[in-house]
C-alpha positions as CSV (number, residue, x, y, z in Angstrom):
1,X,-15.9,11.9,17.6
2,X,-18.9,12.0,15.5
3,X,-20.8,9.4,17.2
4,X,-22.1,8.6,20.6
5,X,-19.3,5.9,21.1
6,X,-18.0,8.5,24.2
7,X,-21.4,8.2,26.1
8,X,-21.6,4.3,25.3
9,X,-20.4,1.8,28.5
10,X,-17.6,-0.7,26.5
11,X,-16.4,-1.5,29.8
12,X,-18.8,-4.2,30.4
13,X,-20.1,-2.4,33.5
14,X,-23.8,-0.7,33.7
15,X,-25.8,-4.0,33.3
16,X,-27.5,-3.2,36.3
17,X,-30.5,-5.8,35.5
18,X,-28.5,-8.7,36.8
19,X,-28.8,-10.8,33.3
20,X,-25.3,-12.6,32.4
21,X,-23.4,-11.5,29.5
22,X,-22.8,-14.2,26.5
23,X,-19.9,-14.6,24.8
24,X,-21.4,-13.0,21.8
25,X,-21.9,-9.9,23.7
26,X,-18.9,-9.9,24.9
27,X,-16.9,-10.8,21.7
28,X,-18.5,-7.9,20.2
29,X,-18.4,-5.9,22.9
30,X,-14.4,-7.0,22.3
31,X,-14.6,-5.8,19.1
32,X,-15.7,-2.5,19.0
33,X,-13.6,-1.4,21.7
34,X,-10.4,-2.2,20.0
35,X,-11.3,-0.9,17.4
36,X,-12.3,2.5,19.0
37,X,-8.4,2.1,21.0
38,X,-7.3,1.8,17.3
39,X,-8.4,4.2,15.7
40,X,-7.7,6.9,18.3
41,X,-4.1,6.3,18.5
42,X,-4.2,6.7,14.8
43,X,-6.4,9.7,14.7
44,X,-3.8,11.2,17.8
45,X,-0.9,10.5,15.8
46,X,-2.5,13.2,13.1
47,X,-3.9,15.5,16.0
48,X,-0.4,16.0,17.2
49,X,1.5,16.4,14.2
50,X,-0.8,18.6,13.1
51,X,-0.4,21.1,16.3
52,X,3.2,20.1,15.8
53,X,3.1,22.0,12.2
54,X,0.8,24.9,13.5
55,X,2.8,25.5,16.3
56,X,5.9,25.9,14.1
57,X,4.1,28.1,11.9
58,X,3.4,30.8,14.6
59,X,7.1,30.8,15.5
60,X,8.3,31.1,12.3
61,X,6.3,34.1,11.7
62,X,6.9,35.3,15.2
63,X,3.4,35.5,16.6
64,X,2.4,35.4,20.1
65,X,5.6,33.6,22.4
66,X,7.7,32.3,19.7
67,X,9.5,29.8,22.3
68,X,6.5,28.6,24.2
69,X,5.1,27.6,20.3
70,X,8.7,26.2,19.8
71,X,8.4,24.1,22.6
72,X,5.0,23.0,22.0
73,X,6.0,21.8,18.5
74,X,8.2,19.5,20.3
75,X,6.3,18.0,22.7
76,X,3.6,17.5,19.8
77,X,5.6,15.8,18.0
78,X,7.4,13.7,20.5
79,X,3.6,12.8,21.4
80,X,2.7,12.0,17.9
81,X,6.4,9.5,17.8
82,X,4.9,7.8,20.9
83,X,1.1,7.5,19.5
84,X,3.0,6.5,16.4
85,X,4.1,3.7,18.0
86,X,1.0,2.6,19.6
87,X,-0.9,2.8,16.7
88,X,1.5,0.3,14.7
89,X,1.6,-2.3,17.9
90,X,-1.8,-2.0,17.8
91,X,-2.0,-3.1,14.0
92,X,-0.1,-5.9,15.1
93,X,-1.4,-6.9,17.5
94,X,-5.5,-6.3,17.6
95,X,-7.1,-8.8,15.4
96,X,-8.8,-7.0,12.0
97,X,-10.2,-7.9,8.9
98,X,-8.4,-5.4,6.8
99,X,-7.0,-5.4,3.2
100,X,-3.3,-6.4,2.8
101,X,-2.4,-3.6,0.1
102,X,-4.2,-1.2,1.9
């Protein structure tokens, strides 16, 4: 990713100073990690189609071991059918604020 959202706690954990949390923090806290969940199943569904494809490229032109790449195109895109289906329960079911004929 190309932010620091990786090194950031959204687990609600590392408040070592004892203070209480409000609801606000936690709302938002709420907020930004479903939409970091979101996004990655999206983003995973194009990763692994996309070493799905590249995979079946170097078979079809025979590089390297043709059924290891065959195989891996499989279980890519088997992985991208599951994330697939993740991403869309996760449309349904995460609260967002998006654009209907988006």
């Amino acid at each position: 990713m190309s932010d620091d959202s990786e090194s950031r706690d959204l687990t609600g954990k590392g408040f070592g100073d004892g203070r209480p949390r409000t609801m606000g923090e936690i709302a938002v806290n709420l907020a930004v990690s479903e939409s970091l969940a979101n996004h990655g199943h999206h983003a995973l569904v194009n990763a692994h189609e996309a070493a799905a494809s590249s995979h079946q490229l170097m078979a079809d032109a025979g590089v390297g071991d043709v059924e290891q790449h065959l195989d891996l195109a499989r279980w890519h895109r088997w992985c991208a059918i599951v994330e697939e289906q993740l991403a869309d329960e996760a449309d349904q079911r995460t609260p967002a604020r998006r654009n209907p004929n988006d």
